[in-house]
MIVO-957155 format. One record per residue (C-alpha): residue in three letters; z, x, y. Coordinates in steps of 0.001 Angstrom, whole numbers, plus 500000, padded with zeros to 6 digits. Example, Ala and Ser with C-alpha at 12.3 -4.5 7.8 and 13.67 -1.06 7.14 Angstrom:
REM residues 2
ALA507800512300495500
SER507140513670498940
This chain:
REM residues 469
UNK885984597002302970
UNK884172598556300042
UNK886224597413297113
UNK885453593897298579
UNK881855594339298718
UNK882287596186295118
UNK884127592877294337
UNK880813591015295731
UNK878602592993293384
UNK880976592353290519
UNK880629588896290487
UNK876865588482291866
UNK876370590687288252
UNK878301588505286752
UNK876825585324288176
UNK873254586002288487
UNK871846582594288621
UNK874333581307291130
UNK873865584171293419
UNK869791584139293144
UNK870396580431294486
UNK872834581706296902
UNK870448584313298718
UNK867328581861298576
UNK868990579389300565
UNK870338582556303233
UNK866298583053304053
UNK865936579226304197
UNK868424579247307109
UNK867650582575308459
UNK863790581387308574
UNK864826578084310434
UNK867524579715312654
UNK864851582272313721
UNK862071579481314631
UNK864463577415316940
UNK865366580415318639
UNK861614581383319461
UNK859920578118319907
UNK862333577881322594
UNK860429580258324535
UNK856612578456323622
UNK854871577258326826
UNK852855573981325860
UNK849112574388327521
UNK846358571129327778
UNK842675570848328397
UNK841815568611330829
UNK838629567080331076
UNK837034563850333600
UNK836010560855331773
UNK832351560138332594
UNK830078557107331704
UNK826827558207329756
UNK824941558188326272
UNK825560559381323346
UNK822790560002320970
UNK822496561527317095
UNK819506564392316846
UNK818315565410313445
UNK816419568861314077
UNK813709570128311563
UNK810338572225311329
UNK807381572281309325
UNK803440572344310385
UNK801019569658311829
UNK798593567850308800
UNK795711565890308933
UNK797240562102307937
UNK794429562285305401
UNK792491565264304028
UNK789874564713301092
UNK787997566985298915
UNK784809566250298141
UNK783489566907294807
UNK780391566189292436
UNK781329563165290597
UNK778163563624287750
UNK776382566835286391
UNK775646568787289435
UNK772682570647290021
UNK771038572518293527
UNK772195571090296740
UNK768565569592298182
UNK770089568250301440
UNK773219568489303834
UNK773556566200306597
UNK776063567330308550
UNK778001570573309911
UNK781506571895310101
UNK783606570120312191
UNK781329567356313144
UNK782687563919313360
UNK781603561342310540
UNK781582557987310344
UNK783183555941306468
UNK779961556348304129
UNK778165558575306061
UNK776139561067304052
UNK777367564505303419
UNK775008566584300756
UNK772467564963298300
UNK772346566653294909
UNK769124566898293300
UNK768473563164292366
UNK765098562673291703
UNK765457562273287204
UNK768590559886288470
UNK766293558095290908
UNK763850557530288245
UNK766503556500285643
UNK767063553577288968
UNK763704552505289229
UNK763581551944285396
UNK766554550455285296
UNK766132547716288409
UNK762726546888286577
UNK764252546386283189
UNK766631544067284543
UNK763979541920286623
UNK762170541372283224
UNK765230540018281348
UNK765888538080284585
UNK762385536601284426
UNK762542536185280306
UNK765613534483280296
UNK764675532022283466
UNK761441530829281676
UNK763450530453278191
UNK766187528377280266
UNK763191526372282061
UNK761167525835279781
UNK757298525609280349
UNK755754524949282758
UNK752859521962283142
UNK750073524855283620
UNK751600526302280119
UNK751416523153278165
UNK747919522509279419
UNK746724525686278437
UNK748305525418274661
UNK746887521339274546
UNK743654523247275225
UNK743804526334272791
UNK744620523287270240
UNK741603521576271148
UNK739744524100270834
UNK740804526072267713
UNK739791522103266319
UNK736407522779267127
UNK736175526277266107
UNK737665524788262135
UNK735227521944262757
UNK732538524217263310
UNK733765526739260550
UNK733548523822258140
UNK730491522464259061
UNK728883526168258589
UNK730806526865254864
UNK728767523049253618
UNK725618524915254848
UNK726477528350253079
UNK727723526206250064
UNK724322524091249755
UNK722045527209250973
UNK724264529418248201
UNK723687526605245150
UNK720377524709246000
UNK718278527645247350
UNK720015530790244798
UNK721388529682242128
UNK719675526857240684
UNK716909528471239708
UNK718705529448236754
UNK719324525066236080
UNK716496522827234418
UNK716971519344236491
UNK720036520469238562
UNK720218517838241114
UNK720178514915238185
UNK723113513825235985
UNK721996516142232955
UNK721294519613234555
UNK721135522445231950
UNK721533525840232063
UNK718070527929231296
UNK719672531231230278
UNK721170531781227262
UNK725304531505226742
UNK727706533308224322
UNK728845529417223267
UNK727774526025223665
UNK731088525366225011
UNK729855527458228009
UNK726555526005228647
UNK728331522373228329
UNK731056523615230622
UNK728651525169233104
UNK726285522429233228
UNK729491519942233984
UNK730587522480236476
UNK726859522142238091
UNK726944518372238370
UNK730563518237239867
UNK729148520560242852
UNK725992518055243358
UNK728237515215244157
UNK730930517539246384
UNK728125518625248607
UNK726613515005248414
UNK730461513381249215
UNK731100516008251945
UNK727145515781253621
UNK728096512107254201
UNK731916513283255772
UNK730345515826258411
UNK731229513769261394
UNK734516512952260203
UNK738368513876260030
UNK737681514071256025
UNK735348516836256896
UNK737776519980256429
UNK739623518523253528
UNK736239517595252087
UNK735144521256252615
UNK738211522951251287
UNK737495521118248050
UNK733928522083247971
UNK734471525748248260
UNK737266525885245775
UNK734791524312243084
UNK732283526606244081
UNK734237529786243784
UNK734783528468240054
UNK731631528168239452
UNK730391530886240311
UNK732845532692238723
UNK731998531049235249
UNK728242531989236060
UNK729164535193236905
UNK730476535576233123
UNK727068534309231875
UNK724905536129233648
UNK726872539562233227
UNK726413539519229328
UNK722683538721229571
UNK720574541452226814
UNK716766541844226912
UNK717652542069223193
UNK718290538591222471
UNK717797536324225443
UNK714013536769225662
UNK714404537865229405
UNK713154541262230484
UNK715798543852232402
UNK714199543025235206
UNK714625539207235379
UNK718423540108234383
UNK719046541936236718
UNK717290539581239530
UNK720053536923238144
UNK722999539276238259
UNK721709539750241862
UNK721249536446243000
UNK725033534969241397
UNK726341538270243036
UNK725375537135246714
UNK725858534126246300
UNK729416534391244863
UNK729959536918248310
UNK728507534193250567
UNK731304531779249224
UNK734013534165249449
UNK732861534919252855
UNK732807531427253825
UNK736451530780252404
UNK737879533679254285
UNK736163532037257429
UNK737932528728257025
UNK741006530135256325
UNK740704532038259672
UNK739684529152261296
UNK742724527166259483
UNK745122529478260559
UNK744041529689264489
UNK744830526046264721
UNK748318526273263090
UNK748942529112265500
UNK747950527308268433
UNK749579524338267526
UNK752807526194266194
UNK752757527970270188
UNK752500524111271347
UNK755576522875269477
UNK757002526320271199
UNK756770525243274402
UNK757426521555274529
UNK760550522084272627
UNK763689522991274308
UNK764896526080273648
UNK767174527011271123
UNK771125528274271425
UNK770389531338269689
UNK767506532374271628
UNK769189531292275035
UNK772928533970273576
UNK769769536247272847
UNK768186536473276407
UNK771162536429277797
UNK772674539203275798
UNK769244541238276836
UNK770152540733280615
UNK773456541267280381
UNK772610544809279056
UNK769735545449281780
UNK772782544422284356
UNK774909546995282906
UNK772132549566282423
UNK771847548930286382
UNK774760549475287464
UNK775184553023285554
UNK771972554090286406
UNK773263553043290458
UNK776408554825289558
UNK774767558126288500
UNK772673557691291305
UNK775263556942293517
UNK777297560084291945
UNK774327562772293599
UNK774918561503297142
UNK778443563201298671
UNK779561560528301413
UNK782427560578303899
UNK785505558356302293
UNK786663557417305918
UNK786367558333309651
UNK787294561499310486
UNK785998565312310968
UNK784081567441308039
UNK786783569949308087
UNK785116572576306152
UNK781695572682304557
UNK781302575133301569
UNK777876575205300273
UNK774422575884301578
UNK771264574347300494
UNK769572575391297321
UNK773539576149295636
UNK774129574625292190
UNK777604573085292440
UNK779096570849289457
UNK782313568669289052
UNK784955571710289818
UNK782764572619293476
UNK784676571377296306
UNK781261570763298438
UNK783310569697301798
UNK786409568902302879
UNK786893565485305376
UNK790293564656307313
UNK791132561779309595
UNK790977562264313237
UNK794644561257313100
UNK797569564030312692
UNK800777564150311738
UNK804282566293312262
UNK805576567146308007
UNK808862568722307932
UNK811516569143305408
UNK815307567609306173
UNK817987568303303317
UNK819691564934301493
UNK822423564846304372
UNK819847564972307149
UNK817953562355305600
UNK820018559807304736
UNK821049559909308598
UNK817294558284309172
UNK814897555704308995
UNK811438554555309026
UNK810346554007312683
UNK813062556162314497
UNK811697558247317269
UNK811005561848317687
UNK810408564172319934
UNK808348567077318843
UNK807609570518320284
UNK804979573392319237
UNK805515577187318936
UNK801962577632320127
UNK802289575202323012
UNK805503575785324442
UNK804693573517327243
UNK803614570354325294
UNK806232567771324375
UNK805276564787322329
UNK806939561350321283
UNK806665560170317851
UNK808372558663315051
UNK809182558386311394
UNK806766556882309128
UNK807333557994305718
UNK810013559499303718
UNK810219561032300220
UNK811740558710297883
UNK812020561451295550
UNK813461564862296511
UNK812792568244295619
UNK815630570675294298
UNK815036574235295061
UNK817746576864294799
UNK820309573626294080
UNK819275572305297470
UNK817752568757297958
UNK814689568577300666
UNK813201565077301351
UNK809377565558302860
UNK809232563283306392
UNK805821562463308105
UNK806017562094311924
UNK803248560312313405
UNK802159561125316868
UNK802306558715319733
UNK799702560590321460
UNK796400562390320548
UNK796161565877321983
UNK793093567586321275
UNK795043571099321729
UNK796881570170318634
UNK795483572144315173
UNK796086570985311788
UNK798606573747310702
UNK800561574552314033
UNK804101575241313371
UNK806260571982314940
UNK809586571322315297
UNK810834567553315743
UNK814057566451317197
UNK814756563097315015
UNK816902560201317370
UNK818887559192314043
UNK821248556852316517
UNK821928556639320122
UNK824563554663322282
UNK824098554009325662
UNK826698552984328491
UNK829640554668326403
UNK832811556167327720
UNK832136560227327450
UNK834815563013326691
UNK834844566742325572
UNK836279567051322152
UNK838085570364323311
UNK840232567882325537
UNK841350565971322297
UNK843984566150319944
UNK843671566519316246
UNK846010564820313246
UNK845012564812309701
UNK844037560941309797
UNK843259560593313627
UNK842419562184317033
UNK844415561003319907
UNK843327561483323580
UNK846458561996326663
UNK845494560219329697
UNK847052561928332862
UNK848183559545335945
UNK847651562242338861
């Protein structure tokens, strides 16, 4: 017996690949042999269950805490400065635009008084461009025409007066014969030239005073005049150069008499110029008020109407940033809804980074947090029921009416936000109670019911055994 099993080994160390193949196939058999022999002695056991009639339905569980569906801060929108009034108190109930706190507005109030008064001026300015004048207007500058026509009638009428009282009463008594046709010059001249030239000058001015005397009560009168005093400023300009070289020396004249000339040309040179500055003003009146006429019988122009209306445009804007800044002092309630907190007292300076109060909507809602598998299970408008930690006997319905389009990864996990709307206001309910919601993702009703313990598993199916008894 053991030379044959040293004959075994022999040829196993001889044949080592053949007898490796040899003894795996043995444990094969052995392995096989061995589980028909105990699975013989296996008692098969089932799990019965009844078959009921019911519904099925899909929860999706989550927690989070109640919100307001709207909570706003309110902040100082301009400068800032000391709180001068507050209008309401924590918690009170307010009403979309009601007023909160008024920050000290009076420079801004100002700045919208100016402003609304600036703008009805270029309102007004622009209207009577765009209108025109009115009948009582053009009646008024029809009669500051007429009159400004007397007033240079008048002015001419007095410069022939100053003109004959300045020539016939002053200075001709230095002329021999000076109303005839050959006046002459008593005083003595530098040239003959200038006594000729004088003397002509003389006679000239006797038949302008003569030609405009007889033109007094007509439309020649001003032109007439005009000429007159223009000849006489000439003249007495030349007999202003006479008289000023006058010498006791050589003219025969004593100092005296001299100066008594130099006197008398003197005035009467001012009394012309006088007189000349007196029809100009007169001249110019009437061009004025007839200029203002034109004005206002003529339509207006295109660059005056861009012009007015650029200067209202600007008073509207002006306006509406002076309302703005005005606006910006007074803190008012963006909706309906509760003053939720109130942070300042009066006489505080607050600016743009004071939160003054906070307002939220009357309104709550359920905000939990579902991961990306939870979420995709739901939808807009599914119901909920919700329950609260610090109510344990309150039970709400609600149901889905907003979900995260955008998730947030923390810690490789995706969370989608979900807001649950309540289907009924409980006053018992606090913004920041802990909530959990119980989402109804799906639900089938009138469905044949069965325990999956009493089911069979395969890797592609479940299968279900029906017993007859």
């Amino acid at each position: 017996m053991k030379n044959k099993f040293r004959k075994i080994g022999a040829w196993m160390g001889n044949h080592k690949v053949a007898s490796t193949f040899i003894i795996v196939v043995v444990i094969i058999v052995a392995y096989f042999a061995y589980g028909l022999i105990k699975g013989s002695s296996i008692v098969t056991t089932y799990q019965t269950a009844k078959v009921r009639k019911g519904n099925i339905v899909l929860s999706i569980s989550g927690t989070g805490q109640v919100e307001a569906d709207n909570q706003v801060d309110l902040k100082v929108k301009g400068t800032g400065g000391p709180v001068t009034n507050l209008k309401v108190t924590q918690g009170q109930m307010v009403e979309a635009g009601q007023i909160i706190a008024v920050i000290d507005d009076r420079s801004l109030y100002a700045s919208l008084v100016q402003a609304r008064a600036s703008l009805g001026s270029a309102k007004a300015n622009y209207q009577k461009l765009v209108n025109g004048a009115t009948v009582q207007d053009v009646q008024i500058s029809k009669t500051s025409v007429d009159t400004a026509k007397v007033s240079l009638n008048s002015a001419a009428r007095d410069a022939y007066l100053k003109v004959e009282d300045a020539v016939r009463n002053k200075i001709d008594v230095l002329f021999k014969n000076p109303e005839t046709v050959n006046p002459l010059i008593i005083v003595r001249t530098q040239t003959d030239a200038m006594a000729n030239d004088i003397n002509t000058s003389r006679l000239v001015l006797s038949e302008k005073l003569n030609n405009t005397k007889a033109d007094l009560s007509t439309d020649k009168l001003v032109t007439d005049v005009g000429d007159l005093l223009d000849s006489s400023k000439t003249f007495m300009d030349k007999l202003g150069l006479i008289v000023n070289v006058l010498s006791a020396n050589n003219t025969g004249l004593t100092q005296a008499q001299i100066d008594n000339y130099r006197a008398t040309v003197n005035s009467a040179s001012q009394e012309i110029s006088s007189t000349i500055d007196s029809l100009v003003s007169a001249k110019s009146s009437l061009e004025s008020a007839n200029n203002n006429l034109n004005l206002k019988v003529a339509p207006p122009r295109s660059e005056d109407v861009t012009s007015a209306q650029s200067q209202l445009d600007s008073a509207e804007a002006s306006l509406l940033n002076a309302q703005n800044n005005y606006d910006d002092s007074i803190i008012k309630a963006p909706f309906a809804g509760q003053v939720a907190a109130l942070n300042v007292s009066l006489g505080d300076v607050v600016d743009s980074s004071t939160v003054v109060a906070s307002v939220i909507t009357k309104e709550k809602i359920a905000k939990i947090s579902l991961n990306e598998i939870d979420t995709a299970k739901i939808a807009l408008g599914d119901k909920v029921k919700l329950s609260f930690d610090a109510l344990p006997n309150l039970s709400l319905d609600g149901q889905v009416v907003q979900i995260d389009n955008i998730g947030t990864v923390a810690q490789g996990v995706v969370s989608y936000v979900v807001k649950i709307s309540f289907n009924t206001d409980d006053q018992r309910i606090k913004v920041g109670m802990s909530v959990s919601s119980a989402i109804i993702g799906d639900e089938r009703t009138g469905v044949l019911i069965v325990p999956s313990s009493a089911t069979s598993s395969y890797p592609s199916s479940r299968t279900l055994e029906l017993n007859n008894e």
